[in-house]
C-alpha positions as CSV (number, residue, x, y, z in Angstrom):
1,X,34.0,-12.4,10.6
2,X,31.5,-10.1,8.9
3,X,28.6,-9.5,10.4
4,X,25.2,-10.0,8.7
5,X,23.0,-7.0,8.2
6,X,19.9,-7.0,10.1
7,X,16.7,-6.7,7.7
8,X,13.9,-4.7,9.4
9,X,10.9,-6.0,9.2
10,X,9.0,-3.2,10.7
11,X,8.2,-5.5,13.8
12,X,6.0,-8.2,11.5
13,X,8.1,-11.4,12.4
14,X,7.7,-12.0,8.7
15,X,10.8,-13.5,7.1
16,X,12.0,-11.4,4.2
17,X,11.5,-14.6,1.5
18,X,8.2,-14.5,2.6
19,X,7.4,-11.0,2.3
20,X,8.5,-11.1,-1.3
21,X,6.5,-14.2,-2.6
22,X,3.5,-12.0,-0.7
23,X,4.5,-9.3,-2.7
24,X,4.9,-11.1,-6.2
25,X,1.4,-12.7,-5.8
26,X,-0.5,-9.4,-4.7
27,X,1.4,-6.8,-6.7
28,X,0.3,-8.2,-9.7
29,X,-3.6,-7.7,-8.3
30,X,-3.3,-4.3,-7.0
31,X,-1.8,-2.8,-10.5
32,X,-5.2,-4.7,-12.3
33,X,-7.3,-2.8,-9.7
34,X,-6.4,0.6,-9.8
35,X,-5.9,-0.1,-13.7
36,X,-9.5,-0.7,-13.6
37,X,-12.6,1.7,-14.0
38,X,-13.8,1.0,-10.8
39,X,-10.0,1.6,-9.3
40,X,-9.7,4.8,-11.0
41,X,-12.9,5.8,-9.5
42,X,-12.0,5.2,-5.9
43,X,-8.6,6.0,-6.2
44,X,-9.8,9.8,-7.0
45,X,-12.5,9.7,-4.6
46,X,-9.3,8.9,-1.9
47,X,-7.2,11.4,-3.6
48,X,-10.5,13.9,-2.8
49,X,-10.6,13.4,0.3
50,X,-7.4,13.6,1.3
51,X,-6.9,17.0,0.0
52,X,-10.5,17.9,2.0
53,X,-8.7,16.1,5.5
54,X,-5.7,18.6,4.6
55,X,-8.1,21.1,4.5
56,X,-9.7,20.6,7.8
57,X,-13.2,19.3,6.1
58,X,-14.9,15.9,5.7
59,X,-16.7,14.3,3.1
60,X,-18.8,12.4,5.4
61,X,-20.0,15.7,7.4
């Protein structure tokens, strides 16, 4: 008998049917934000400070 491969759910508990239909319904958002203007804008802010945290500085110090 084969056996069925074990999905990982990374320790959620969250069956992988449900994980999907999360996924269809908030994918769909997260492309229209960081599509926006304002999404842009934070998105380079985060890419900024990223590069400053890898850098050993802080924005906020």
């Amino acid at each position: 008998m084969a056996k069925k491969k074990a999905i990982n759910d990374y320790g959620t508990g969250i069956p992988q049917h449900e994980m999907e239909a999360l996924a269809r319904v908030l994918l769909p958002e997260i492309e229209k934000f960081y599509a926006s203007e304002e999404g842009q804008r934070q998105f380079a802010r985060w890419k900024e400070e990223q590069q400053l945290k890898q850098q050993g500085l802080s924005m906020t110090g």
